[in-house]
N, C-alpha and C positions, 0 to 999 in steps of 0.2 A: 780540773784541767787534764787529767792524766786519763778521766773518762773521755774526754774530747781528740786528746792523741791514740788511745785503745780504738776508738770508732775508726779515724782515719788509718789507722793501719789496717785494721778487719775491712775496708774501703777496699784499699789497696791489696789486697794479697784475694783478696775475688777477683779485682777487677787483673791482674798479673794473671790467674789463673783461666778466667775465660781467655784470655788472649792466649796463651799456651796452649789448648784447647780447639780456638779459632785455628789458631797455625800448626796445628797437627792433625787437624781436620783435611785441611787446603792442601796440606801437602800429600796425605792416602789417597785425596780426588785427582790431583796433578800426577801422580804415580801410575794411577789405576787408569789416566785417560792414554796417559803416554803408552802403556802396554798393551789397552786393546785397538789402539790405534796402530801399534806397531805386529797385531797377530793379524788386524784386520789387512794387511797387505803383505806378510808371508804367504807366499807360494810353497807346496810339493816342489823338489827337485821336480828338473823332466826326464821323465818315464821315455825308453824307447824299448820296443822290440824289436828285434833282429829275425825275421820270417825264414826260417830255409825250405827255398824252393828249390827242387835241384842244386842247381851247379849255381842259381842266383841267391840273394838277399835282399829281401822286401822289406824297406824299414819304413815301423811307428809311430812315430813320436808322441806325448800326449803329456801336456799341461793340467789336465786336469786333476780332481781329489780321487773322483772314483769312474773308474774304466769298466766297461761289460765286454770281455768279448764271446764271442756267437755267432752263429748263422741268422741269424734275423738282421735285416738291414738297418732296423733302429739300433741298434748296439754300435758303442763307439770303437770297436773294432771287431768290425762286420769281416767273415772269413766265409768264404762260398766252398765249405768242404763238407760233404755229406758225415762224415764222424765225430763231427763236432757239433753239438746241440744251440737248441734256438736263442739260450742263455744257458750259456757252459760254466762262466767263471770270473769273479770280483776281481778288482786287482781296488786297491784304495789304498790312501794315505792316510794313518792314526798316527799320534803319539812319534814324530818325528819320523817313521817308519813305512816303507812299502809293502801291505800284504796283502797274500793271494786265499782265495775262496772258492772254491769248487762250489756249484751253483747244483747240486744233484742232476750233472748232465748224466747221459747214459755210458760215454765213454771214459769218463774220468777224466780227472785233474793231477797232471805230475809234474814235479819239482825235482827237478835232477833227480830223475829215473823214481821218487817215493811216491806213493800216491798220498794227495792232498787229502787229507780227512777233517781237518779244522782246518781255522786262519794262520797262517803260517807266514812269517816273517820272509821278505825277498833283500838279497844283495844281488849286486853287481854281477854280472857274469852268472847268474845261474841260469840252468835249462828249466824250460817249462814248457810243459806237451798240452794241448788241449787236443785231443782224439789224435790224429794223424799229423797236424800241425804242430812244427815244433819253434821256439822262439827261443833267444837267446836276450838276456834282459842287460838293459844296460841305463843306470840307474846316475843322475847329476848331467854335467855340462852334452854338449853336443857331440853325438857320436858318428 
């Protein structure tokens, strides 16, 4: 008899543990659907540039992850200035962050007056030159 109740318990404490098992299974796949479904429709804040043309301001705006600007007209922002090269410089969204990439234009890449030599992190109001062209960054809601 006591071999009969030994069985049923050893029954039991498997059959407790796949279900333990089961339900912590369900629950790292419900976790894992709910987060990439919730990166899958995170946006980049929007990106604007502030252009100073003379006495005017020509603004950017850009939703996108990653920005080219340059004088070649495929570029997402296409600048018709002779000192600024045909793909001058990155701008992209990583790791919750805006940053900028000097593209080995000829005229260089500046960040509030430093010149860009690696990926360099962008805030809010910073200046960035690409050749003669200078921009004023302006980084989240509508500017």
């Amino acid at each position: 008899m006591s071999a009969i109740i030994l069985l049923v318990l050893r029954f039991a404490s498997a059959v407790t543990l796949y279900i333990f098992l089961g339900w912590a299974l369900y629950t790292m796949w419900q976790d894992i659907k709910s987060q990439s479904a919730e990166l899958a429709f995170r946006q980049p804040p929007i990106l604007t540039l502030l252009e100073k043309i003379n006495e005017h301001t020509k603004k950017h705006t850009f939703r996108l992850i990653e920005i080219i600007i340059g004088r070649d007209p495929a570029c997402d922002c296409s600048l018709d200035e002779p000192t600024v090269s045909a793909k001058h410089a990155r701008l992209y969204f990583r790791q919750g962050q805006w940053w900028v990439e000097d593209l080995h234009s000829t005229n260089g890449t500046f960040l509030n007056n430093q010149p860009v030599l690696s990926p360099t992190v962008l805030a809010s109001n910073d200046h960035l030159s690409c050749g003669q062209v200078n921009f004023i960054l302006k980084i989240g809601s509508n500017h």
